[in-house]
N, C-alpha and C positions, 0 to 999 in steps of 0.2 A: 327502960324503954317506954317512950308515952303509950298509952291505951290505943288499940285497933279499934275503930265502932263502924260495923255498917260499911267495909270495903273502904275506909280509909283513916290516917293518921290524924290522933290530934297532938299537938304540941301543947303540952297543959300551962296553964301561965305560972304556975309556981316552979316550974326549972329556973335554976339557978344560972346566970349569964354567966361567964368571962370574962365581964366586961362590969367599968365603974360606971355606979349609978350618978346620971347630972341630970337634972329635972329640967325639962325643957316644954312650953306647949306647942300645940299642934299650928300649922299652917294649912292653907288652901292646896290643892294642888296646881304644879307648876308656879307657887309662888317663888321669887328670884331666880326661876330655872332663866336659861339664855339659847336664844334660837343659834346663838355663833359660838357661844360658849362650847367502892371498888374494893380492892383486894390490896394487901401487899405485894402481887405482884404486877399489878396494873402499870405498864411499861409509861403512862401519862398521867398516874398518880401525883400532886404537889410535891414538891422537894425543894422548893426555893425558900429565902427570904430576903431577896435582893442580889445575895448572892449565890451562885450554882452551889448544890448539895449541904444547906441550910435545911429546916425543916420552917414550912410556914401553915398551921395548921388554919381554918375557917377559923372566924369567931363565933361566938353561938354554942348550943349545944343540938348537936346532930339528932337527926329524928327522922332521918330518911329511911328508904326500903332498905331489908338486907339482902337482897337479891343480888352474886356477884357481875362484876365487868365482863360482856362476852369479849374476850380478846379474839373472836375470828371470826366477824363478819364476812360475809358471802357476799359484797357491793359486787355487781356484771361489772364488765367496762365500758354496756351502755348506758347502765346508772352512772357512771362517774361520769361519762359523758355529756348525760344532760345535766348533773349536776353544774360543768363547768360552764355550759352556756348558757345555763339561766343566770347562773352567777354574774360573768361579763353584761348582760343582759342587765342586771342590778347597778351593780355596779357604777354603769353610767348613766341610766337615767336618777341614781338618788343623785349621782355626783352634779350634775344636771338642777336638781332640787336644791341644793343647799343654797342658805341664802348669798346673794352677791356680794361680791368682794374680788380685791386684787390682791390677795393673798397667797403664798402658797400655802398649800391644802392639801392633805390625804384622808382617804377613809379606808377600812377594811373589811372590805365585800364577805369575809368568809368570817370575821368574828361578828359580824352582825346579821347575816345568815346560821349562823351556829347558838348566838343566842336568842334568834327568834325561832327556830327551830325546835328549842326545847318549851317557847311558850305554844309552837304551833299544834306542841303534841295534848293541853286542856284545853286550846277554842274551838268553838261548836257554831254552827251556822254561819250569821252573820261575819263573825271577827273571825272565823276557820277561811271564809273565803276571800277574807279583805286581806289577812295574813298569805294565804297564799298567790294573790294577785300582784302584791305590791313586790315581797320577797322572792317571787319569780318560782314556788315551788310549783311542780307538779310531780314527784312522784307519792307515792300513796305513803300515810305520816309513818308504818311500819318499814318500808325500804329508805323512805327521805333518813329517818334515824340509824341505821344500819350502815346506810351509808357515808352519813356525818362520822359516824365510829370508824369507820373503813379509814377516813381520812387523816381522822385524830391519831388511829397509829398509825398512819403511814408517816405521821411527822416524825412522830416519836424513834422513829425508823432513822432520820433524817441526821438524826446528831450523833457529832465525831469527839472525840477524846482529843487533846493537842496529838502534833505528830511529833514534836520533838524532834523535827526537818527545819525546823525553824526559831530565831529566837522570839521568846514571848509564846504570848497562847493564841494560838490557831485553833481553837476547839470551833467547833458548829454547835449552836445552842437552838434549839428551834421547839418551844413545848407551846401548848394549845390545853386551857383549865378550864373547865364549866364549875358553877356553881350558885345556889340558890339558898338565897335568906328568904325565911319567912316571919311573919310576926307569928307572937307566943301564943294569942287566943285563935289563931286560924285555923282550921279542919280541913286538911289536904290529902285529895282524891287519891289512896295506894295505887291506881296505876299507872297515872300522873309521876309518882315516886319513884314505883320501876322503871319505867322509861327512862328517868334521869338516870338511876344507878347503872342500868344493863347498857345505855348506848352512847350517854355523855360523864359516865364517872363521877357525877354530881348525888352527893346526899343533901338536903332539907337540913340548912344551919337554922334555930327559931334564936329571935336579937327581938330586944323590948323596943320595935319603934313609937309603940304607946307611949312609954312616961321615960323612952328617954331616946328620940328619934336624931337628937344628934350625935350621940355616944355611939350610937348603929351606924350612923354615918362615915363618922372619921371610923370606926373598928376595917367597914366593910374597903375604907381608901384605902388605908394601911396594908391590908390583904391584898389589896389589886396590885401597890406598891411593891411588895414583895414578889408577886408573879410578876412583874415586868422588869424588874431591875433597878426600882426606881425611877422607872421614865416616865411612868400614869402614876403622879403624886396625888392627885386628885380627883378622879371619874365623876365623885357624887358631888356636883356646884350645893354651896351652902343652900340651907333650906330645900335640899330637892329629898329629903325624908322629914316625914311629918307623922300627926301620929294616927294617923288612917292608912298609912303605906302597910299593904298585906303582904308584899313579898316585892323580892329584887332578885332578877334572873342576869347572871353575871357570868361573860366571855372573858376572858385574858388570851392574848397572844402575844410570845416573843420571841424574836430572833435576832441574833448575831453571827455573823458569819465570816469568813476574810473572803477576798477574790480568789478563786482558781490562781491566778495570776495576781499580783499586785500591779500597781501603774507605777511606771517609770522613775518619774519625774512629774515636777508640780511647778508650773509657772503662774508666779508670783504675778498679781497686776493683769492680767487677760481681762480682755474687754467682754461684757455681754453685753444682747442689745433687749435691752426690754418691750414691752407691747409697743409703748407709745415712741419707739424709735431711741429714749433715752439712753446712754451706756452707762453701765456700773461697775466696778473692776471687782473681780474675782478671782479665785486659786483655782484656775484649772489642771486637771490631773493629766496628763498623757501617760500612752503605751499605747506599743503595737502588738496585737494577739492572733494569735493563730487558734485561741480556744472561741473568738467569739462567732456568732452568726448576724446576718445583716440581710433586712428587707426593704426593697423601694418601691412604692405604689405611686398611683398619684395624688400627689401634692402631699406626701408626709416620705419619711424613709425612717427606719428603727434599727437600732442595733442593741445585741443580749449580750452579758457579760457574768458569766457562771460562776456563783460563787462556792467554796471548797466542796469539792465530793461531785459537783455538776447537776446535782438534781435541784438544786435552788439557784437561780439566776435572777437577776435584773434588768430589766428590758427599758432604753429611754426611746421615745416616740416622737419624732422631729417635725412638727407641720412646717412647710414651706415660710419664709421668711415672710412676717405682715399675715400671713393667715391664721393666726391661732385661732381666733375665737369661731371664726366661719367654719374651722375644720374641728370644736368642742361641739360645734353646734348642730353639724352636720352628721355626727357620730355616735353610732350605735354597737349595739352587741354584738352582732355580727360584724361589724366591721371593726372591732376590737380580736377580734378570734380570725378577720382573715389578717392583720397584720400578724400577733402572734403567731398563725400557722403557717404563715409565709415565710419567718425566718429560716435561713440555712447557713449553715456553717461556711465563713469567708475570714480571711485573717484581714484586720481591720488596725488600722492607725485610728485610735480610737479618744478626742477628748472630752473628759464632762468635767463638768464643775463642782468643787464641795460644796455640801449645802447638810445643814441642821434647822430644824422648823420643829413647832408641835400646832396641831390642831384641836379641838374644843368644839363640837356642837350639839347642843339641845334641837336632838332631831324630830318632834313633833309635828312642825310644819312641812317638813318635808317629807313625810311617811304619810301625811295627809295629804298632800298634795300627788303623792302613786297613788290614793283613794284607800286611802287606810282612815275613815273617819269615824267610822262608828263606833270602833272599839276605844276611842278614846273617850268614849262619852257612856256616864252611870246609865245603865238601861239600857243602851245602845248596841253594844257588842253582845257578847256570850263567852265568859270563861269558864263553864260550869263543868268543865273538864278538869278543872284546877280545886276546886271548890264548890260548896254550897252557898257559900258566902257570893254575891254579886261583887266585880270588880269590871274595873275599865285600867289602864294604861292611862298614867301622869303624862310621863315623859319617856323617852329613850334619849340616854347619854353616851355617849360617842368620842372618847378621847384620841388621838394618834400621835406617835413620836419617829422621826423620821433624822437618820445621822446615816452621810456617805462620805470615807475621804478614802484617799490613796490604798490604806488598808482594807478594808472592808463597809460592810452592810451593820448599824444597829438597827432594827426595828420593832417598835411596840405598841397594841393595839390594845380597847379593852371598850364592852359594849354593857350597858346596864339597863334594862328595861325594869322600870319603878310599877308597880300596881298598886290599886288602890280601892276601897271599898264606898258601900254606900254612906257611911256613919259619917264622910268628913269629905273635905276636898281636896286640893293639891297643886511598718513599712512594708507598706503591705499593698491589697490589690485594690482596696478602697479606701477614703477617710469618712470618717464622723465627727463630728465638733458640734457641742451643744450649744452653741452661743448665742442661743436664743431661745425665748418660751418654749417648755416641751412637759411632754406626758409621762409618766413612767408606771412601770407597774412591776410588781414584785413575788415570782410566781414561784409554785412548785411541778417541774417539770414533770416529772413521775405520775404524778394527778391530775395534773393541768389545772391545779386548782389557785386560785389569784389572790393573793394574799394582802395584799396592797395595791393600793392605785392611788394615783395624785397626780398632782403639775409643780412644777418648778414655775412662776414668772418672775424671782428674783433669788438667787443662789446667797445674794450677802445680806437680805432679809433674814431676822431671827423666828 
């Protein structure tokens, strides 16, 4: 175990890696990055490697606190409460922030909340209040943790075994990783450590991004790789580790789920209408449910469609036909949570279209633009919560994988915030039919916590 000095960890540089040495030198920061680009029995422990009940251990070697996982957070349900409306709150104004495009697009409010959350627990001043403005916290960084954990089991809560009701696997998979690389010569703050161990499960892996930042690279993909299923092949864009990166604070979320219900039938050749009025033919799914619920406001209407067990559904959000962008643009947090809470249970003739998409963005500009600026800049911010060592934030990388058909829900998220030091740079009663631009979002009902959000504006886009 590396040496305690003075209230915290160092990772000594002569541990030996895991990993094959490739000599590589240093780059700038955000050089080729892209703006669009516990315990054994810790119920949310790793066990994947792409596929369920693999083992996929970190790379690196471990030098975190040995303080265990509290499995019983005390989160109120006014905590969880405001946790979910700051969230929605996020949500849409990052989504809001990303650069333009006609693309479909997702982001995931709660793994990128969950992995700023564990940087929120070392910034001080400056970047502690730019961190909690932009990422919408406010409860105090002891209950914000407590309650991040409240939720991380409540997933872990969330997943079913097959029922052998059916053929094939119907299991529910829904797990949520934290974890953090740091480099070998860095001195990280022990309560900074605890934090991680006791409320995000996360120990301190140390990986050479000195003399070998892209061997740390592909090691840290690979890892992401296997908590997702293989859907986030690549989180870290080439060159986005160099050899002044001091650490990488890393979320993984996945789920897979089937519907409550399956849909019916699939019509081949359905037409959708895109923004610009054009039509694109699509597999639309039908079925009529008596499991789903259904809200109409004005100028949007939504309907939810609960996938197995019912505490995970997915919600599509239908602005009036010709309204899309007036009614993205018009939309906030709150009006994101009065449609969700306006849904009530209606049996519904119900169609949406398949669609598979991944997303990719280098979120820099857009976490500057909520006024997240200072912490990106040497000098700037203040992580000295984290370290003695002076850092700022490179980049935050943002990957999403999004697959809907007839059967069910895959989805996979994964959040990497890069730091970096001073030494270097860097038949029913209603219908629904989606057949046209829409929202969706991807929740946990039990929490109310939003796991996904995105738009469809073309279902036969890749």
């Amino acid at each position: 175990m590396p040496a305690i000095t003075r209230n915290r960890i160092f990772a000594l540089p002569t541990l030996a890696l895991l990993l094959s040495a490739v000599a590589c030198t240093g780059t700038s920061p955000g050089e080729g990055a892209s703006e669009t680009e516990g315990t054994t029995d810790d119920p949310t422990s790793s066990t994947t490697d792409g596929t369920p009940g693999g083992v996929n251990p970190p790379p690196g070697e471990a030098v975190g606190s040995d303080k265990p996982r509290n499995l019983a957070p005390d989160a109120t349900a006014e905590e969880l409460a405001t946790l979910a409306a700051e969230e929605r709150d996020f949500a849409v104004e990052l989504f809001k922030a990303l650069p333009a495009g006609e693309d479909n697009r997702a982001i995931s409010p709660t793994s990128l909340r969950v992995a700023f959350g564990m940087l929120h627990e070392g910034a001080r001043t400056v970047s502690e209040a730019e961190i909690a403005d932009a990422l919408h916290f406010t409860l105090d960084k002891p209950r914000l943790h407590n309650a991040f954990n409240h939720i991380d089991l409540e997933f872990a809560a969330r997943e079913l075994p097959t029922s052998g009701e059916v053929e094939g696997d119907d299991s529910v998979q829904l797990r949520l990783v934290n974890q953090v690389f740091g480099r070998l010569d860095v001195e990280w703050e022990l309560p900074f450590l605890d934090v991680l161990a006791v409320h995000y499960g996360s120990d301190m892996h140390a990986l050479d991004f000195r003399d070998d930042p892209e061997g740390s690279r592909k090691a840290i993909n690979k890892w992401v790789a296997g908590e997702t299923a293989d859907r986030i092949d690549e989180l870290l864009p080439p060159k986005s580790i160099f050899s002044t990166v001091t650490g990488v604070l890393v979320n993984a979320l996945y789920l897979k789920a089937p519907w409550e219900r399956p849909f019916e039938y699939v019509q081949e050749g359905a037409k959708f209408t895109r923004k610009d009025a054009s039509e694109v033919e699509v597999a639309m799914m039908h079925g009529v449910f008596d499991t789903t619920s259904y809200f109409k406001g004005a100028g949007v209407e939504a309907a939810e469609l609960p996938l197995r067990g019912s505490e995970l559904s997915m919600v599509f959000i239908l602005p009036e036909a010709g309204t899309f962008d007036a009614y993205v643009a018009g939309l906030d947090g709150a009006g994101l949570g009065e449609v969700l809470a306006g849904l009530s249970l209606q049996p519904l003739e119900l169609g949406v279209p398949r669609f598979t998409f991944e997303s990719a963005f280098g979120l820099k500009k857009a976490l500057q633009a909520l006024g997240m600026t200072k912490s990106f800049e040497l000098g700037g911010g203040d992580f000295s919560g984290l370290s003695s060592i002076q850092m700022a934030i490179a980049d935050v990388y943002h990957s999403t994988f999004l697959g809907v058909d007839e059967k069910g829900v895959e989805a996979a998220a994964a959040t990497a915030i890069v730091l970096y030091d001073t030494e270097g740079g860097i038949g029913a009663d209603q219908s629904f039919t989606a057949d046209r631009p829409f929202l969706f979002a991807i929740r946990d009902r039990g929490t109310d916590t939003l796991l996904w959000f995105g738009r469809v504006l073309d279902p036969s886009a890749p």
